[in-house]
C-alpha positions as CSV (number, residue, x, y, z in Angstrom):
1,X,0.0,0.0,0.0
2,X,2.8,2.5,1.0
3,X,4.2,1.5,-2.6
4,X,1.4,1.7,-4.5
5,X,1.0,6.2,-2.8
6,X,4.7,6.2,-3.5
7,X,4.4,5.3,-6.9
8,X,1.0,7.3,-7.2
9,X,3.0,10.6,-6.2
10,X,6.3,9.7,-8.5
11,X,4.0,9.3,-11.8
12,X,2.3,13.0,-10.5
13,X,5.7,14.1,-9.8
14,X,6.9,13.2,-13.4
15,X,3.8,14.7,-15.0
16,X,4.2,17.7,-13.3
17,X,8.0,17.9,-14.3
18,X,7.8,17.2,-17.9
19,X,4.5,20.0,-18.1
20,X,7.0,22.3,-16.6
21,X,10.1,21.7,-18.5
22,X,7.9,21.4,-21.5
23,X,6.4,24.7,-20.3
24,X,10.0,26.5,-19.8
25,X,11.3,25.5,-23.1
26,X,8.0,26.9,-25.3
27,X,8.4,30.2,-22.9
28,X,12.1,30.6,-23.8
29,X,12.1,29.5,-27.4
30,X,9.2,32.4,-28.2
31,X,11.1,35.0,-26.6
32,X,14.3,33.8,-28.2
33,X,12.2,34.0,-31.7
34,X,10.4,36.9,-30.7
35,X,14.2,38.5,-30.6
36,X,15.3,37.6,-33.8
37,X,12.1,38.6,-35.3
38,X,12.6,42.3,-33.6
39,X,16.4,42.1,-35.0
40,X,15.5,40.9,-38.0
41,X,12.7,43.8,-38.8
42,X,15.3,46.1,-37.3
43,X,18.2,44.7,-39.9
44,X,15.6,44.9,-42.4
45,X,14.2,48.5,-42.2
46,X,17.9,50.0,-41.8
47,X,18.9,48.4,-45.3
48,X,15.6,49.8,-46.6
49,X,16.5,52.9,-45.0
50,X,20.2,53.3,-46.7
51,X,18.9,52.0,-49.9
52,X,16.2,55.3,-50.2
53,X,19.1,57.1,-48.8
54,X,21.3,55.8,-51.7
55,X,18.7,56.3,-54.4
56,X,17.9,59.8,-53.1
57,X,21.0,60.8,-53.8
58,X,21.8,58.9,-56.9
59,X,18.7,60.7,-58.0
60,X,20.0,64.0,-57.2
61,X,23.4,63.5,-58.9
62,X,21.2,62.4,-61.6
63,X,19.7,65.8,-62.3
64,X,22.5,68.1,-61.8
65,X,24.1,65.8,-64.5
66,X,21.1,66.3,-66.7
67,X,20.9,70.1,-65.8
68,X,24.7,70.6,-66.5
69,X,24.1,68.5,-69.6
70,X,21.3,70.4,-70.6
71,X,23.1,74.2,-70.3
72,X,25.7,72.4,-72.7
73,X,23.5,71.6,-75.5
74,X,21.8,75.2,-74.9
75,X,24.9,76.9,-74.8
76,X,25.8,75.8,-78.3
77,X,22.3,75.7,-79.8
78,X,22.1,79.2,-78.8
79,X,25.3,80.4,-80.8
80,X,24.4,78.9,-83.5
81,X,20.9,80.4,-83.5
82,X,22.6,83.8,-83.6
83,X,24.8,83.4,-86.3
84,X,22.7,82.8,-88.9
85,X,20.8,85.3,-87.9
86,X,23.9,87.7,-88.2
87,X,25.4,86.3,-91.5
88,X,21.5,87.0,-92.7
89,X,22.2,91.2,-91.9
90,X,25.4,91.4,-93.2
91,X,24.5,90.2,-96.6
């Protein structure tokens, strides 16, 4: 009889330590993923970050380029608007 509540107690005692270890591990493995998830939005929205960054000012080197580009091809085409124009009066 003494066995038999002895044994009754060690298969509660089992029961109760495998629902708690079972319970610890869950607990620490969705804060451990609940971590890399936060790192890995964090990692994520910094490289989406320096990419705009980058394309703002890719975009911005882009126009002064076109800008300069353009005030050359002005330049010229303006001359050469005038000198007919002149060559026309002195004949």
């Amino acid at each position: 009889m003494v066995l038999g509540i002895l044994e009754a107690d060690h298969k509660k005692a089992v029961v109760i330590a495998r629902i708690t270890l079972v319970w610890a591990v869950t607990v620490y493995l969705l804060f451990m993923h609940a971590g890399d998830a936060i790192r890995l939005v964090r990692t994520t929205g910094g490289a989406i970050e320096d990419a705009k960054h980058r394309s703002e000012e890719k975009g911005k080197k882009a126009a002064k380029a076109i800008k300069a580009l353009n005030e050359m091809v002005q330049e010229p085409g303006e001359a050469s608007s005038h000198e007919p124009a002149e060559t026309a009066r002195d004949k």
